[in-house]
C-alpha positions as CSV (number, residue, x, y, z in Angstrom):
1,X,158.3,97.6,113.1
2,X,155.3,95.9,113.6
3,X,153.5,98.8,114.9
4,X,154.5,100.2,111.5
5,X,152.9,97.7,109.5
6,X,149.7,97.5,111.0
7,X,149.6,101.4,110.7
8,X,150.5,100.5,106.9
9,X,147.2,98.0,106.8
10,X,145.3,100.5,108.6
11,X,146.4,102.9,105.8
12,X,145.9,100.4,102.4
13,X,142.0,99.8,104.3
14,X,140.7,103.0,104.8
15,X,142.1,105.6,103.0
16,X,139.6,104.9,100.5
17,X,136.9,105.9,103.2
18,X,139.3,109.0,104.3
19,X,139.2,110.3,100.9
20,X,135.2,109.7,100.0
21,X,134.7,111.2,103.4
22,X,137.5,114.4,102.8
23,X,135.3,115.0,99.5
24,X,131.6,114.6,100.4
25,X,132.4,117.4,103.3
26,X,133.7,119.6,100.3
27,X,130.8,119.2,98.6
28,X,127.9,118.2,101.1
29,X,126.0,115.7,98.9
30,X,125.1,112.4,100.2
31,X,126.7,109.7,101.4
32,X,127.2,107.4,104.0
33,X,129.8,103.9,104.7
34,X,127.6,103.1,107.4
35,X,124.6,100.9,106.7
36,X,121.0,102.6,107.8
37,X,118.9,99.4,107.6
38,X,119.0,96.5,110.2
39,X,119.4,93.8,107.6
40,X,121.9,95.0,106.6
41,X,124.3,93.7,108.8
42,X,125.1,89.8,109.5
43,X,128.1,89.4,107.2
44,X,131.7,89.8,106.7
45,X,132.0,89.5,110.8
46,X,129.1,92.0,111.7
47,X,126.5,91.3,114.4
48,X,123.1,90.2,113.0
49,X,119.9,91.4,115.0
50,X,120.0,87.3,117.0
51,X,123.4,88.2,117.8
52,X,123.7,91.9,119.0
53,X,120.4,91.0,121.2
54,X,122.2,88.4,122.6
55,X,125.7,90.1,122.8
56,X,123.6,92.9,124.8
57,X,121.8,90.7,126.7
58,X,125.1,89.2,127.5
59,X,126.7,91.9,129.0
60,X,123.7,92.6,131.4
61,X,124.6,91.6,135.4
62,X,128.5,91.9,134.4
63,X,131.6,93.8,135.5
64,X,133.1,95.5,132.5
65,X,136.8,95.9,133.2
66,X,138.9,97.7,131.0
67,X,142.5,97.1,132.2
68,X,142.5,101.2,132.9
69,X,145.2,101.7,135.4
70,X,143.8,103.5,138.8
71,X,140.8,101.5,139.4
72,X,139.5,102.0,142.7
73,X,136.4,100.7,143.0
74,X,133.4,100.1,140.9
75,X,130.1,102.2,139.7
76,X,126.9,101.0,138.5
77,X,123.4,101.9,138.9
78,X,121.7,102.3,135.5
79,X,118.4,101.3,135.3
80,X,116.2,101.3,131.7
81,X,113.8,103.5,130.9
82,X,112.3,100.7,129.7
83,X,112.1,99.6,133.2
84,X,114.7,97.1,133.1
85,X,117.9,97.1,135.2
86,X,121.0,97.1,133.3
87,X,123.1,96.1,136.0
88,X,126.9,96.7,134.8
89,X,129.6,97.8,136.6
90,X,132.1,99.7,135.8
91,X,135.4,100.9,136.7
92,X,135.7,103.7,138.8
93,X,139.0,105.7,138.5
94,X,141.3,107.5,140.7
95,X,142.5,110.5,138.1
96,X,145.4,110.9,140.4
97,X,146.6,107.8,138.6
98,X,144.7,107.4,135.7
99,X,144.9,111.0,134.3
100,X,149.2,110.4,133.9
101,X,149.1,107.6,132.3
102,X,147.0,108.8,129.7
103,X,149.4,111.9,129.2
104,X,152.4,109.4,129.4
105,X,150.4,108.1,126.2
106,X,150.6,111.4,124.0
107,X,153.8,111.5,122.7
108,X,154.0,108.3,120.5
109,X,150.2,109.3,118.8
110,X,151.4,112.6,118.5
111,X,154.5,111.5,116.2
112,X,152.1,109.2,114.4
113,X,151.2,111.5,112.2
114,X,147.7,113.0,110.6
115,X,146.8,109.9,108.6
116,X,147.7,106.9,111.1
117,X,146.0,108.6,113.6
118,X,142.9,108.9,111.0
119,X,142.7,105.7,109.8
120,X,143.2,104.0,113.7
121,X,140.3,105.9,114.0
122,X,138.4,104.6,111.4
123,X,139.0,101.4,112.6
124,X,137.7,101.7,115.8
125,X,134.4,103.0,113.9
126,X,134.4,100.0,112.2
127,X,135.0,97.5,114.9
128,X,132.0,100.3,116.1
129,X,129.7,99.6,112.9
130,X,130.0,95.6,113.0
131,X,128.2,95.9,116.7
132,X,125.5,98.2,115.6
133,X,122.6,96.2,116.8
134,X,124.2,95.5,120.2
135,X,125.1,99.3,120.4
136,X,121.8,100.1,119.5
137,X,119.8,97.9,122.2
138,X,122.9,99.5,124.8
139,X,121.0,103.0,123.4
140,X,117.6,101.9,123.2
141,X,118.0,101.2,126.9
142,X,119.8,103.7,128.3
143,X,118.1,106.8,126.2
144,X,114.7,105.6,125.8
145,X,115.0,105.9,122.2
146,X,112.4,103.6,120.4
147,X,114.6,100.5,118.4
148,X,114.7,101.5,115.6
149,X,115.6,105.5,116.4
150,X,118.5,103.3,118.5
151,X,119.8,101.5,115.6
152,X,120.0,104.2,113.2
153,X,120.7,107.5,115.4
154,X,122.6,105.7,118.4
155,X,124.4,103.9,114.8
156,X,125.1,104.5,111.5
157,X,124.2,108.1,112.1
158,X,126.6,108.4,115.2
159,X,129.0,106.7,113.4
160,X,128.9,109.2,110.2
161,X,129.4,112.0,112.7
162,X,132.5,110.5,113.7
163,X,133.8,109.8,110.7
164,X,132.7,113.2,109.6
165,X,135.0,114.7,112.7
166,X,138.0,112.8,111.5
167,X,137.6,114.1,107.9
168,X,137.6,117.9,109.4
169,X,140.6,117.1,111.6
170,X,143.1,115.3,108.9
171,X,141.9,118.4,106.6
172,X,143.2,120.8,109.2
173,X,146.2,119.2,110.0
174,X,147.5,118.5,106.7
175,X,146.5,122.0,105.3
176,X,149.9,123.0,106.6
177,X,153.1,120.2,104.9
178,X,154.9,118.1,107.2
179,X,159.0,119.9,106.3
180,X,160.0,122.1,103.5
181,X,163.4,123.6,102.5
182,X,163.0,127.3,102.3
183,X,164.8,130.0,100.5
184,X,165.2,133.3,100.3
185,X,167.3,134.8,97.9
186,X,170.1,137.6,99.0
187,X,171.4,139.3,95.9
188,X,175.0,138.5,95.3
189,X,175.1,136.7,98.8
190,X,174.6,133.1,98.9
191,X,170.5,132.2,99.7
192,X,169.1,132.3,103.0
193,X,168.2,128.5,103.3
194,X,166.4,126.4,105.6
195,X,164.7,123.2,106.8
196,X,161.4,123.7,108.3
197,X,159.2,121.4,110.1
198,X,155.7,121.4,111.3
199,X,154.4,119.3,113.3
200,X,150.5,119.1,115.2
201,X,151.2,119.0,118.4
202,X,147.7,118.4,120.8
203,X,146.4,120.6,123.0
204,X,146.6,117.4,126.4
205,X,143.8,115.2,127.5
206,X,140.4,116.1,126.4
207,X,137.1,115.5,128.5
208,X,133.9,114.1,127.0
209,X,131.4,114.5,129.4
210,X,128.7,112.6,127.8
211,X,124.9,113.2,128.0
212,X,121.2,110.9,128.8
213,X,119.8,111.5,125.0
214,X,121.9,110.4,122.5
215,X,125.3,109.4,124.4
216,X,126.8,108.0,120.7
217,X,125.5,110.7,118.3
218,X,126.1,113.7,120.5
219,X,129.7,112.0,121.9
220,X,131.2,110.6,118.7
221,X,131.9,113.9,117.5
222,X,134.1,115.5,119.7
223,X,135.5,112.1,120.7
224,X,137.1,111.6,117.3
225,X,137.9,115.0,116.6
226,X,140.5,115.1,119.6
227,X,141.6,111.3,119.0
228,X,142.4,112.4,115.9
229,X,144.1,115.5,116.8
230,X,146.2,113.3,119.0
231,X,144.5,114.2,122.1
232,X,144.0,111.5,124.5
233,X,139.9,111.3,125.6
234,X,138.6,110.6,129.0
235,X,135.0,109.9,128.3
236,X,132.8,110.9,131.3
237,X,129.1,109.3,130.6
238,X,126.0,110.7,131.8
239,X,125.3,108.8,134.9
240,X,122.2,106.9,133.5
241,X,123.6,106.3,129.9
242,X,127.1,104.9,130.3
243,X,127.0,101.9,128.7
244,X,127.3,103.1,124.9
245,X,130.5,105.5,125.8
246,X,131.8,102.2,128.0
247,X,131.0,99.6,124.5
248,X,132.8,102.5,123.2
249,X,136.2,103.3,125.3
250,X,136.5,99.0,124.8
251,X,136.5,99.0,121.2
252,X,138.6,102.0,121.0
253,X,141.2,100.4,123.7
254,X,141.0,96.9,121.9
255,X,142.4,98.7,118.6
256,X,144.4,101.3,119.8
257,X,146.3,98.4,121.5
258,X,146.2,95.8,118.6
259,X,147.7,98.8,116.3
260,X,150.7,99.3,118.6
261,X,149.8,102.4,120.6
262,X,149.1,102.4,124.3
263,X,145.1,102.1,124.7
264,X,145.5,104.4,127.4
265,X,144.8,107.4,125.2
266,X,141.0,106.6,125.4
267,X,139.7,105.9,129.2
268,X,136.6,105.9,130.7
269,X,135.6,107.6,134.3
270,X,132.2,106.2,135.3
271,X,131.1,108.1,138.7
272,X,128.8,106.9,142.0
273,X,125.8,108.2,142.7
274,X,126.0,112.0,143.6
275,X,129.8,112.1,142.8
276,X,129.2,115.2,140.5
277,X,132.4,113.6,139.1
278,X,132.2,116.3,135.9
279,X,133.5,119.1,137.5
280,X,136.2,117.7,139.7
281,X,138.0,116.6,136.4
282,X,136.7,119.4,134.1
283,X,138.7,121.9,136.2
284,X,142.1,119.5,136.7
285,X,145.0,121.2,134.6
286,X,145.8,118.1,132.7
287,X,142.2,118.8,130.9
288,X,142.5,121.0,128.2
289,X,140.0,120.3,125.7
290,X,135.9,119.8,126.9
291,X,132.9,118.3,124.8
292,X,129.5,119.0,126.8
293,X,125.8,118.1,125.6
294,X,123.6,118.9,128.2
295,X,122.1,121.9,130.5
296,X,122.3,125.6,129.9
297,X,123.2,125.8,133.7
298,X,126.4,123.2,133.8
299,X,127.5,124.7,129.9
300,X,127.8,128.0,131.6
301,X,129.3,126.6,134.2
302,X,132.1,124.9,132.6
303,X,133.1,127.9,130.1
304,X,133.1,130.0,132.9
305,X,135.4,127.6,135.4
306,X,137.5,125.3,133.1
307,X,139.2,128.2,132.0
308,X,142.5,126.3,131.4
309,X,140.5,123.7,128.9
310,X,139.0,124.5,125.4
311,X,135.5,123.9,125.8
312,X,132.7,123.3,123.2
313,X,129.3,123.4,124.5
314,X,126.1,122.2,123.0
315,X,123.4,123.6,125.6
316,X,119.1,124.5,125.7
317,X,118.0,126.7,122.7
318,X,114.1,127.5,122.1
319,X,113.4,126.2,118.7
320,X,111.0,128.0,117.1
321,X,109.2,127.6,113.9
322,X,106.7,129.9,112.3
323,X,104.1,129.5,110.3
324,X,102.9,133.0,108.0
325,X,101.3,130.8,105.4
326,X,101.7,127.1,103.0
327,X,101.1,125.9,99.9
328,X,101.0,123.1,101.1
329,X,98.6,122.4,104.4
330,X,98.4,119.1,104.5
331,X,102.1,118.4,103.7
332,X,103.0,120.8,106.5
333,X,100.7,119.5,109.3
334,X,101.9,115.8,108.8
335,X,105.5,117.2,108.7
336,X,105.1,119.1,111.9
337,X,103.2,116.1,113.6
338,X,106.2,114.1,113.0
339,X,108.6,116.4,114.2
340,X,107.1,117.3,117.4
341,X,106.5,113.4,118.2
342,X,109.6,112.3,117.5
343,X,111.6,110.4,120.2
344,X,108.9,112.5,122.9
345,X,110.3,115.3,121.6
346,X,113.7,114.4,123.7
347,X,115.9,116.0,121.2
348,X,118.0,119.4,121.4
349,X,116.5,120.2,117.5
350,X,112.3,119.5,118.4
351,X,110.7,122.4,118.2
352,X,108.8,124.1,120.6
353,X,107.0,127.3,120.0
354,X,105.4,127.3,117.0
355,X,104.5,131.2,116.2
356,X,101.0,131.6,113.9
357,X,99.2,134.9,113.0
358,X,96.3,135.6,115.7
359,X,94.6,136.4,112.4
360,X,95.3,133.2,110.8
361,X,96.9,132.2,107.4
362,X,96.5,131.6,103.8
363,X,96.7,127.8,102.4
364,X,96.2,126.1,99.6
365,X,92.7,124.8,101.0
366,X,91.6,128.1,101.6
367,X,92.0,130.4,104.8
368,X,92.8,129.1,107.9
369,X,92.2,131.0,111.6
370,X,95.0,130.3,114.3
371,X,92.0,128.2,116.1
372,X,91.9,125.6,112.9
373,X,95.6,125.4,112.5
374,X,96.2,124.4,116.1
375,X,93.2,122.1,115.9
376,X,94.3,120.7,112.8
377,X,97.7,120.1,113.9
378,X,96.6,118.8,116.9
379,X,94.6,116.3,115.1
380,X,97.6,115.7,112.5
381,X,99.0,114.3,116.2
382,X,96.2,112.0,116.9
383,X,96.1,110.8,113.6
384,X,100.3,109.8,113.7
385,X,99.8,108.7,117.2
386,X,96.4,106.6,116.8
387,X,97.6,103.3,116.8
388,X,99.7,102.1,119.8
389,X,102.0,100.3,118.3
390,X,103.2,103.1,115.8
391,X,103.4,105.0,118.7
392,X,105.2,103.1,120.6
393,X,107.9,103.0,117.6
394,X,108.1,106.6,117.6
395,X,107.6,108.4,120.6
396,X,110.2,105.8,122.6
397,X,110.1,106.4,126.4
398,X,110.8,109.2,129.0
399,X,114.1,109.3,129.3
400,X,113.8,110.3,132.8
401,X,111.5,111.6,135.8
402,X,112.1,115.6,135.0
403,X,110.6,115.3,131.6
404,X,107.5,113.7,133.0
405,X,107.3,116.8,135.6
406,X,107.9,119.4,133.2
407,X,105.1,117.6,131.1
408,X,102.4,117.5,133.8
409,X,103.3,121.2,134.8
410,X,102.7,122.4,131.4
411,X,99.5,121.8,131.1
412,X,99.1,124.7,133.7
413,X,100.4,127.5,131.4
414,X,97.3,128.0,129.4
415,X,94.7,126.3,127.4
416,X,95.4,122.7,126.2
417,X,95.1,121.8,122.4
418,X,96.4,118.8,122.8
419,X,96.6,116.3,125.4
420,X,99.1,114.2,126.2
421,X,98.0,110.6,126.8
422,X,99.5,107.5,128.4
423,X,100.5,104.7,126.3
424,X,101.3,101.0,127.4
425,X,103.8,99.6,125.9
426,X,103.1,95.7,126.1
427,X,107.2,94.7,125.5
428,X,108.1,96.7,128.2
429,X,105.4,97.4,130.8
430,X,107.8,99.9,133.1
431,X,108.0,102.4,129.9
432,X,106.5,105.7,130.6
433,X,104.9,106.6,127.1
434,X,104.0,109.7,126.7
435,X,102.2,111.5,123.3
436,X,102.7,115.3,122.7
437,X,101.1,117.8,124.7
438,X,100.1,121.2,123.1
439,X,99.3,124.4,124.6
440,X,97.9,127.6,123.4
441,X,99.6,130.9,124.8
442,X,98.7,134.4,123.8
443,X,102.7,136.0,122.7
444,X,101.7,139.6,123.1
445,X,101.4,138.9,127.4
446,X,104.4,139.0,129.7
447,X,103.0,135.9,132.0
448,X,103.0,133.8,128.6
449,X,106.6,134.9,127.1
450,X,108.2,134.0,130.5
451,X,106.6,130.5,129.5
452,X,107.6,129.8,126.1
453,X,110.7,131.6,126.2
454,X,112.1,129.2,128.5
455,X,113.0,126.1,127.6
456,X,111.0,122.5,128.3
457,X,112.4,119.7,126.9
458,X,110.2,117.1,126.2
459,X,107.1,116.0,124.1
460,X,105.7,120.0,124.9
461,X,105.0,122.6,121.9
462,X,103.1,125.9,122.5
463,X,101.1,127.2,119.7
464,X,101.9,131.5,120.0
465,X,99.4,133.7,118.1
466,X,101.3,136.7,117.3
467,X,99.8,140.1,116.0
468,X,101.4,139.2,112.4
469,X,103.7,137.4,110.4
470,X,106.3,140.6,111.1
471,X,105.3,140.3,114.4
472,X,106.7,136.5,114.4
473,X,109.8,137.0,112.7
474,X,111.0,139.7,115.6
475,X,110.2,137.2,118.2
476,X,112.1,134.9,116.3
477,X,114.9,137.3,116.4
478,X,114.2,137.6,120.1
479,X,114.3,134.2,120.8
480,X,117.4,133.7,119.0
481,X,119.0,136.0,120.2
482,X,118.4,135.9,123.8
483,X,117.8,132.1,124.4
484,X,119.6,130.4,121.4
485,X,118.1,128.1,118.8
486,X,119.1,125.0,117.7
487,X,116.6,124.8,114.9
488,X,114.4,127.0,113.3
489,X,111.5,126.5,110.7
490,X,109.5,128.9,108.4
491,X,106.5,127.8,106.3
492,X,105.5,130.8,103.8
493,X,104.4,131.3,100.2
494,X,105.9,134.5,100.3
495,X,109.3,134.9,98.7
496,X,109.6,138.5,100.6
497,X,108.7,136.6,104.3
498,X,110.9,133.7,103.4
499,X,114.2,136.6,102.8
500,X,112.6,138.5,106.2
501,X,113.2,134.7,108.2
502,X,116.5,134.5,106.5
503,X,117.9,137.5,107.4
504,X,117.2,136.6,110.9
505,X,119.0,133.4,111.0
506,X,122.1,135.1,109.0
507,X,122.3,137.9,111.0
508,X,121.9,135.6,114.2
509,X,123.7,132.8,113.2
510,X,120.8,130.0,113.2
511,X,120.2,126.5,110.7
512,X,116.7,127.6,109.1
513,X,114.6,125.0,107.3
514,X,112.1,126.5,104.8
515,X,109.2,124.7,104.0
516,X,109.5,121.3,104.9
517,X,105.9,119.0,104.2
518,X,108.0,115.8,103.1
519,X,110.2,113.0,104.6
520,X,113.2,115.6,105.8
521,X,112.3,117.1,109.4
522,X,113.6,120.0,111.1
523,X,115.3,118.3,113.9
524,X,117.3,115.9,111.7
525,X,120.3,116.8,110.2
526,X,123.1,114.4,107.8
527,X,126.6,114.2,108.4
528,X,129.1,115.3,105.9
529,X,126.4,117.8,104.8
530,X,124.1,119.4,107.4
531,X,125.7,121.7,110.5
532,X,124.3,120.6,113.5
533,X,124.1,124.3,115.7
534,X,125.8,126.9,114.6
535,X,128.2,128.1,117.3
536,X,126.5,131.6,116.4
537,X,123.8,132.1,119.4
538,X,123.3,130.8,123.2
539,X,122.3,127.7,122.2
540,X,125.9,126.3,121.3
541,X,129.5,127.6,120.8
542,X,130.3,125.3,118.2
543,X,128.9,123.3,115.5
544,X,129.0,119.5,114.3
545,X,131.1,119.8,112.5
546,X,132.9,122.2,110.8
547,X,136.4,123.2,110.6
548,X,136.4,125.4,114.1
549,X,135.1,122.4,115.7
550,X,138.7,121.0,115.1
551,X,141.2,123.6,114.8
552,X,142.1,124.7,118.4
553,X,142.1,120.5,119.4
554,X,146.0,120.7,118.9
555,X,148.8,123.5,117.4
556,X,151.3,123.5,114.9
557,X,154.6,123.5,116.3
558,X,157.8,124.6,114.2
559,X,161.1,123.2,114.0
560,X,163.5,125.2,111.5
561,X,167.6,124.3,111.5
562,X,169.8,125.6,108.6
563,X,169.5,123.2,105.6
């Protein structure tokens, strides 16, 4: 009973947000429960910015024990990209023990129903919200994400992608009624009548292997989608960013437990150094369901080994934008200068290869050669970057040693329009700061396509002159096609180009933003209204979120008896 009645205060507290949240994804405006501004938190038992810095700096140098049953040992190892050591431990499990206790969990969430399991959820991303600015230092320092990129996309934003997850799932569970009587009528015979029920049964324990970036924003989703589905989630970090998912697995344990279900159905599975511990459990037959962020090469590895799980993969693309002409030159060049510094470029939607007409384009200031937009961008850059400080706020820190190499190697692949400098950044002296590089490749040679349409993630864009603005749109549909895109961008006057770049993306199933010059960039996106990915090229089978993302997390299962 009292399991019950917390399920009932669950209910009475956030069906409100259930129902805003059901309706913004019907009709994509704006909206968010989830504060985007620092100040805003301090009240009604949320962590101010004193508190969450200390409540971080707190759990520095400490064991974090869960209570997960199998604990054999400990993991830790994390070390800052801002040069700091982190220094938690964590508990390592033996999924020999840990993996049946979480099944033994399923059957009570399962017979919860659609909207307790919703609304626990919503309460673990409110416990989640009231810790932002400890969860966002925990991000800051694990991704290399500037503070305030932290707060926001390690966040509020994560959090409205989680929320946005359990929206899609209660919609799909409850498109189909809990019983009805059914009749059918037979003539002069009595009806043919029956009791049916239907009842969402999950698929079995779902795997989130978690990746270095954005642990929260990328992990949230499929997370809550399977909770909600009634899947129990073993949440698999990326070895250097585990304390976000760890922060996160507590809070979800804590309430899970508090609302009278077994807080085994969320567990955590840190892993040694070199364990490689992904693929023993992505191929165990207790895993059915898989969320991956990460590599091309592991992606492809798990949809073609963990054949006996669902898997939804978000891997590399080669975002592309192209650039036939603008009304708007200025706007554009700031827009794009923003975009390609952003977070060093560390983010699955930066673009890359920016395609412009050998010939150059038409502006409103007049004709521009291919030469002056590169310079011109390359200057819009500088001019973002100039001052340390702002840079420092923006571009964040290598997240790790490969993006640095793939940096200094591409400087190799052709002439250099821009060149990436070091930045100190006096907080934290053992950041590696790093501003955009820029490269210039001629896209009509073989030895520059196997450059650019490859690949490398980090604060690198090549600037492709093409023969023509149709020219650029079949690469585009090359690139697509053949590598995946995550994003893609046009900038054209031309109603006719702007349906030619369109056509593309439809017929290749890519998220195209026309136009941009003002404060919306091409590798953000809003929960509730923009898809993140598509699930339409290489780049990802699935897409954040929509209803696919959901569906195939559990099955109805039907019960009929004669009524």
């Amino acid at each position: 009973m009292a399991a019950a009645a917390t399920a009932q205060q669950l209910i009475e507290k956030h069906r409100p947000t259930l129902d805003q949240a059901l309706e913004t994804i019907r009709t994509r405006a704006y909206w968010s429960p989830h504060p985007e501004h620092p100040k805003a938190y301090g009240e009604n038992g949320s962590l101010d910015a004193a508190a969450g810095k200390a409540a971080f700096d707190a759990i520095r140098g400490t064991r974090l024990d869960l209570g997960q049953p199998g604990t054999d040992g400990w993991a830790s190892g994390e070390v800052s990209p801002y040069g700091i050591e982190l220094g938690v431990e964590y508990p390592h499990a033996d999924p020999d023990v840990l993996l049946p206790a979480m099944r033994a969990a399923m059957p009570a969430w399962r017979d919860a129903g659609a909207e307790t399991r919703a609304v626990v959820c919503l309460e673990i991303l409110s416990r989640i919200s009231a810790r932002t600015h400890e969860f966002a230092h925990a991000v800051m320092h694990t991704s290399g994400q500037a503070f305030m990129m932290a707060f926001q996309a390690g966040g509020p934003h994560a959090q409205d992608r989680g929320l946005e997850a359990v929206a899609y799932a209660y919609a799909e569970q409850t498109r189909t009624p809990d019983a009805m009587d059914w009749s059918k009528p037979q003539g002069k015979r009595d009806p043919l009548n029956l009791r049916k029920q239907f009842t969402p049964v999950p698929r079995g324990i779902a795997l989130l292997v978690g990746c270095n970036t954005f642990p929260t924003w990328n992990g949230y989703p499929g997370l809550f989608a399977s909770l909600a589905t009634g899947n129990p989630v073993l949440v698999k970090p990326h070895p250097r960013a585990v304390l976000p998912l760890a922060l996160t697995v507590q809070v979800a344990r804590e309430v899970l437990a508090e609302a009278g279900f077994d807080p085994n159905l969320v567990a955590l599975a840190a892993e040694q150094p070199g364990e490689g511990l992904a693929k023993t459990l992505a191929v165990r037959p207790e895993v059915r369901i898989i969320d991956y962020t990460g590599s091309t090469a592991f992606g492809d590895w798990l949809e073609t080994n963990a054949r006996q799980a669902q898997v939804y993969t978000e891997k590399a693309g080669v975002n592309t934008v192209v650039i036939e002409s603008t009304g708007d030159y200025k706007g554009m060049l700031s827009n794009l200068a923003f975009s390609l510094s952003l977070y060093s470029g560390q983010m699955c939607t930066t673009p890359q290869n920016l395609l412009i007409p050998r010939d150059g384009i038409t502006t409103d200031q007049g004709p521009k050669s291919y030469d002056e937009v590169v310079t011109d961008l390359a200057g819009a850059v500088d001019g973002l970057l100039g001052d340390d400080a702002r840079a420092n706020a923006l571009l964040g820190s290598l997240v790790n040693p490969d993006v640095k190499a793939r940096l200094e190697a591409a400087s190799e692949h052709g002439e250099v329009a821009l060149e990436s400098r070091e930045i100190s950044n006096p907080e934290f002296p053992g950041a590696v700061v790093r501003s955009p590089l820029m490269v210039k490749l001629d896209g009509t040679k073989p030895d520059a396509e196997s450059v650019f349409l490859d690949e490398c993630f980090g604060p690198v864009s090549f600037a492709v002159a093409v023969e023509s603005g149709a020219d650029a749109v079949e690469l585009l549909r090359r690139t697509v096609r053949d590598k995946g895109a995550m994003t893609v961008g046009a900038y054209s006057t031309s109603r006719e180009f702007e349906h030619l770049v369109e056509e593309v993306c439809l017929e290749e199933c890519a998220q195209l933003s026309l136009n941009l010059t003002g404060g919306v960039y091409v590798n953000q996106t809003a929960a509730f209204s923009d898809f993140h990915g598509s699930g339409g090229n290489p780049a990802a089978n699935s897409a954040l979120c929509d209803g696919a993302f959901v569906a195939n997390r559990f099955r109805v299962v039907e019960v009929r008896r004669e009524a």
